[in-house]
C-alpha positions in Angstrom: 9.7 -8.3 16.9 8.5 -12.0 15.8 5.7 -12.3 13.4 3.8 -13.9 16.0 4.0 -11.0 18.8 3.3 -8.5 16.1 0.1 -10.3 14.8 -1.3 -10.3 18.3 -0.5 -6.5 19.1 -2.1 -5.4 15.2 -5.0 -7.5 16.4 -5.1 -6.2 20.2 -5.5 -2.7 17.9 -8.0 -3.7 15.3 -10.6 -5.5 17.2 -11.1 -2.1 18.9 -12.3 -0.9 15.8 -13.7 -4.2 14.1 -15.6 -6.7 16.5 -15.9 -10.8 16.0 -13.8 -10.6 12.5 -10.2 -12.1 14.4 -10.3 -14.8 11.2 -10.6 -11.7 8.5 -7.8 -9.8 11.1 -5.5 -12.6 10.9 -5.6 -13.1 6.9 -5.3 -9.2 6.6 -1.8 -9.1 8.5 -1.0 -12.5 6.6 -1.3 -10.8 3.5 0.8 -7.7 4.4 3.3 -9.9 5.7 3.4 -12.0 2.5 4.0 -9.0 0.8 0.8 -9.0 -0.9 -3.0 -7.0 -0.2 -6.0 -7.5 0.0 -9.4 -7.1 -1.7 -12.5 -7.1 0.7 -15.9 -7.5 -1.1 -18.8 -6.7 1.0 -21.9 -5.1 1.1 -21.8 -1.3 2.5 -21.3 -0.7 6.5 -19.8 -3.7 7.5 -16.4 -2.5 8.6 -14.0 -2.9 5.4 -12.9 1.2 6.1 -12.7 0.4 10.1 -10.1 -2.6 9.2 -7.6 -0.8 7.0 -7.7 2.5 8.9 -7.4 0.3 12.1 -4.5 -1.0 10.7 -2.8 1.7 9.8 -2.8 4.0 13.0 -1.4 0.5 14.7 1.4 0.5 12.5 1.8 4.4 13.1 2.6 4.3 8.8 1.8 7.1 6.8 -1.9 6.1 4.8 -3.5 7.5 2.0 -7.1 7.0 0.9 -8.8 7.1 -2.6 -12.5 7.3 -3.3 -13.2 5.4 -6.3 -15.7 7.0 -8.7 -16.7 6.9 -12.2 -14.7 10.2 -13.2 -11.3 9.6 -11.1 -8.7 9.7 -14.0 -5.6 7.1 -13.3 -3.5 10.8 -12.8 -5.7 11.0 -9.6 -4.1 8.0 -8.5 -0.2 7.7 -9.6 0.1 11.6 -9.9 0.9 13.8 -13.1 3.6 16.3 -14.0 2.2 19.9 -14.2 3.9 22.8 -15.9 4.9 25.4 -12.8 4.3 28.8 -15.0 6.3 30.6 -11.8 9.7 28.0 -12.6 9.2 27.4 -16.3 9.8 23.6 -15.5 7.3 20.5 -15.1 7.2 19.3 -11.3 6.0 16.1 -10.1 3.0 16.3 -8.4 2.7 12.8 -6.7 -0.4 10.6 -6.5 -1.9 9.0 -3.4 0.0 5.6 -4.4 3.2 7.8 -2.3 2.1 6.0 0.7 2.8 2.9 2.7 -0.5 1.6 3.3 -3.5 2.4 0.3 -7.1 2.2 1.0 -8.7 2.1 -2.3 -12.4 2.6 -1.1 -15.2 1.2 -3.4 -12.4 0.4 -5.9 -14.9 -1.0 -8.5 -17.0 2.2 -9.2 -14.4 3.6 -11.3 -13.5 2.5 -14.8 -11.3 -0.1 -16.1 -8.7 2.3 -17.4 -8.4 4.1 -13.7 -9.0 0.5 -11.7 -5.5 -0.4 -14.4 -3.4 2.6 -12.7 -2.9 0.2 -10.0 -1.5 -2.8 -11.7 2.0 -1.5 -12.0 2.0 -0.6 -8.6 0.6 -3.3 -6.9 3.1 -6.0 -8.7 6.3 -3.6 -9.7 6.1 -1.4 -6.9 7.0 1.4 -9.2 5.3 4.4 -11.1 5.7 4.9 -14.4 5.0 8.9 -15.2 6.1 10.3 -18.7 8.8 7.7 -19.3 10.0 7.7 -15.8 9.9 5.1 -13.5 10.0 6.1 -9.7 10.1 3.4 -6.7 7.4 3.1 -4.3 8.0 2.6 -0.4 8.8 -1.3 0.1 6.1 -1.9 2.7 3.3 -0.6 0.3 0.2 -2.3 1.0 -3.0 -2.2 -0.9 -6.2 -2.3 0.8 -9.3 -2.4 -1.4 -13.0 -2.9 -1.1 -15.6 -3.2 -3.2 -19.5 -3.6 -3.6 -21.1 -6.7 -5.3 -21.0 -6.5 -8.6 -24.6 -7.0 -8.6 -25.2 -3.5 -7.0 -26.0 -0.2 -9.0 -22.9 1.7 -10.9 -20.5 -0.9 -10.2 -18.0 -1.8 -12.7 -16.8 -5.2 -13.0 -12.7 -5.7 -12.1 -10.6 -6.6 -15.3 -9.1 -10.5 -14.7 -5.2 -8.8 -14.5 -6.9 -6.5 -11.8 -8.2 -9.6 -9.5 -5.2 -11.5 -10.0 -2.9 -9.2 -8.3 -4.6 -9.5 -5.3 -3.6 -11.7 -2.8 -7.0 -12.8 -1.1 -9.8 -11.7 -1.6 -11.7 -11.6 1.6 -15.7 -11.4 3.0 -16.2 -9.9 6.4 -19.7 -10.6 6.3 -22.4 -9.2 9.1 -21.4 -9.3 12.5 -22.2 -12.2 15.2 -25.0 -11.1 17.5 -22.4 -10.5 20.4 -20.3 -8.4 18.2 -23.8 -6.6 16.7 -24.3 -5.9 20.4 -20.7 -4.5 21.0 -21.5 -1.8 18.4 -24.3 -0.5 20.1 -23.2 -0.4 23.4 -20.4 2.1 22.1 -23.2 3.7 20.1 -24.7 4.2 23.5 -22.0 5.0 25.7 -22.2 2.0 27.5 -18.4 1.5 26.3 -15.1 3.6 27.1 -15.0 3.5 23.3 -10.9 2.7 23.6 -9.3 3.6 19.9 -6.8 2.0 18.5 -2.8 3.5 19.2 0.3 3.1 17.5 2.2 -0.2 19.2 4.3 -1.2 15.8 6.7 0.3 13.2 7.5 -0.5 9.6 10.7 -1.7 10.5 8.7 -4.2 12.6 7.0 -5.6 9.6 10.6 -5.8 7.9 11.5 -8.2 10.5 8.5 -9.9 10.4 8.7 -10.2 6.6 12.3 -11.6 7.1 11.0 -14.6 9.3 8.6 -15.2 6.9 10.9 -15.9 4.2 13.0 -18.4 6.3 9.6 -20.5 6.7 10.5 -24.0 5.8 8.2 -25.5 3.0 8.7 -29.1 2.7 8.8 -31.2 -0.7 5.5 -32.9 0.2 3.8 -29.1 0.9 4.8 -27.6 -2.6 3.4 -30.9 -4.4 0.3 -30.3 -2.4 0.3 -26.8 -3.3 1.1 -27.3 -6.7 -1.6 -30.2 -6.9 -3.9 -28.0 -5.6 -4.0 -25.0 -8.2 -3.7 -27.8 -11.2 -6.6 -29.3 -10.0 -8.7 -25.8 -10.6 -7.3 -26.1 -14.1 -8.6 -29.6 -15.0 -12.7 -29.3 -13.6 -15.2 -29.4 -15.7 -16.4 -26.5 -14.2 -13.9 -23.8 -14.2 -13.3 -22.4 -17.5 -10.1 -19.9 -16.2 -8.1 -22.0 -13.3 -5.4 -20.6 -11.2 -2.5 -19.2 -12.6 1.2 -19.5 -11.5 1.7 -16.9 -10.1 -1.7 -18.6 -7.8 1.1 -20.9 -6.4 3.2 -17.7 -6.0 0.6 -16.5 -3.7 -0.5 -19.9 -2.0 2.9 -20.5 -0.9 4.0 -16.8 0.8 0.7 -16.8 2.3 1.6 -20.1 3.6 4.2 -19.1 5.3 3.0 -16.0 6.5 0.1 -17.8 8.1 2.6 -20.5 10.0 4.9 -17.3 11.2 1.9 -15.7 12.8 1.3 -18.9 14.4 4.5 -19.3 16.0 5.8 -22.0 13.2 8.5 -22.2 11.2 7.3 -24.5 8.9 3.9 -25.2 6.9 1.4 -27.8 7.4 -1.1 -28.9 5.4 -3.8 -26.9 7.4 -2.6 -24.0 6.7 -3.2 -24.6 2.6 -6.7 -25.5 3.3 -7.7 -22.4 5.6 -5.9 -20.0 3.1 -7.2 -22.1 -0.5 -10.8 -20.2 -0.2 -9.1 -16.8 0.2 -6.3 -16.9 -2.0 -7.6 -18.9 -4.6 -11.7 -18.3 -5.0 -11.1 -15.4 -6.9 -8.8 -16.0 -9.5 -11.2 -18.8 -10.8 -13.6 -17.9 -13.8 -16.4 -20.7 -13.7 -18.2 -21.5 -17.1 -21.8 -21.4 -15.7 -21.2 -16.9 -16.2 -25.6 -16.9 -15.3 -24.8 -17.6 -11.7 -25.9 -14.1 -9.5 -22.8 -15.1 -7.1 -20.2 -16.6 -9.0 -17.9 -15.9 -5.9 -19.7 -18.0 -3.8 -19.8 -20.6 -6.4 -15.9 -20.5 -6.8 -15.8 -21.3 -2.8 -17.9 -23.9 -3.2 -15.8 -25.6 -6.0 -12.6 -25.1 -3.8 -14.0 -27.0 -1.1 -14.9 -29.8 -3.5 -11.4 -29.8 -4.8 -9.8 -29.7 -1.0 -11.7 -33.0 -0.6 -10.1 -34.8 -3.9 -6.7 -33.4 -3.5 -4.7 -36.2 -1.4 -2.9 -34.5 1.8 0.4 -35.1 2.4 0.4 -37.1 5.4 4.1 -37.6 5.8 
């Protein structure tokens, strides 16, 4: 199955859970096509559970979910080993992070040391339990969300955390149409049509092969690598983009242009994916700003507008 037809069935699937989001939809199966996940940050009810779970019964994969509180111990997620009193051995109990897709609900109401059980995971796709390392599934995806930080019991993400994310993404409220949508179903007025299974993981295999055959030319790579220098060098931004920021700028690229049919990367396709996959790995100097995310979008568009685009 191409990229392309399997972006419109995972859509055809979600937007029966998620209504008026098809931009957030599209950079979701982007990311898990680059090989990479997601963070969404969002205040409560506005559909981050509804997208991954959406997701996941399209794919028909196996999904695990984690509820993210202040007393989950990293054991909770990457699993322990327990001493079986009926054997006389230790046995390897394994942690939620067994799975192919990973919804890591409300990810930053637990502490830094659990939020860190992921880091290993999320870049090596591995576990490392008492000195042994055990592989994780190849399509492992990691969905998480998270309240602003400026809500109660929140703790802030560490800067390695963040950085392994490939977007971060806002779904925001919901249009009045799609507002509208939700309470007809509410109300009956709607069939109320869930989502079914209509891919497989060796779909997104495939899909993931086409993506890595996505031609980048010369003049796209300088424009990408212009790009993420540029958030080094303001005045404003204390922390720029790191390399592996280009890392992510460029498979998202090309993840984006397979889903569109392409198999090659133009220069729109940098600019609709900078906010997403850059934003967040920025840390601006002014720290008294309430939203420093939407500060960080703000600068990217400013630096979108002195970048030159490649025009040839």
């Amino acid at each position: 199955m191409k990229a392309s037809e399997l972006y419109e069935k995972l859509k055809g699937e979600i937007e029966k859970e998620l209504f008026g989001k098809e931009e957030s939809v599209r950079c979701a199966v982007t990311a898990l096509l680059a090989g990479g996940h997601v963070l969404l940050e969002d205040v409560p009810g506005t559909g981050k559970t509804s997208l991954i779970r959406a997701l996941a019964v399209a794919l028909g994969a196996e999904s695990r979910r984690v509820q993210f509180t202040p007393d989950l111990l990293p054991s909770d997620i990457t699993g322990i080993h327990f001493y079986n009193q009926q054997e006389g051995t230790f046995t390897l109990r394994r942690g939620p992070v067994f799975t192919n897709l990973l919804l890591a609900d409300e990810i930053n109401r637990a502490t830094p040391r659990t939020q860190a059980a992921l880091l290993e995971c999320m870049e090596e796709r591995q576990v490392t339990l008492d000195g042994e390392t055990l592989p994780l599934s190849d399509v492992f995806f990691v969905m998480a969300t998270m309240n602003p930080i400026e809500f109660q019991g929140t703790f802030p993400l560490p800067e390695a955390q963040i950085d392994r994310f490939l977007m971060k993404l806002h779904l925001g409220y919901p249009s009045d149409a799609a507002e509208r949508q939700i309470v007809e179903r509410v109300c009956g007025a709607e069939t109320g049509e869930k989502p079914q299974t209509v891919a497989t993981l060796e779909d997104v295999r495939a899909a993931r092969a086409e993506v890595a055959k996505v031609h980048v030319s010369p003049a796209i790579r300088d424009y990408i690598v212009a790009l993420v220098r540029a958030t080094r060098e303001d005045e404003k931004i204390r922390l720029g983009a790191s390399p592996r920021g280009v890392v992510a700028m460029t498979q998202a690229a090309r993840a984006y242009a397979a889903i569109a049919g392409r198999d090659y990367v133009l220069p729109d396709d940098i600019k609709r994916l900078a906010v997403p996959v850059l934003a967040h790995r920025l840390i601006l100097r002014s720290q008294s700003s309430v939203r420093l995310s939407q500060s960080a979008e703000a600068l990217i568009g400013v630096l979108l507008s002195r970048v030159p685009i490649p025009t040839a």
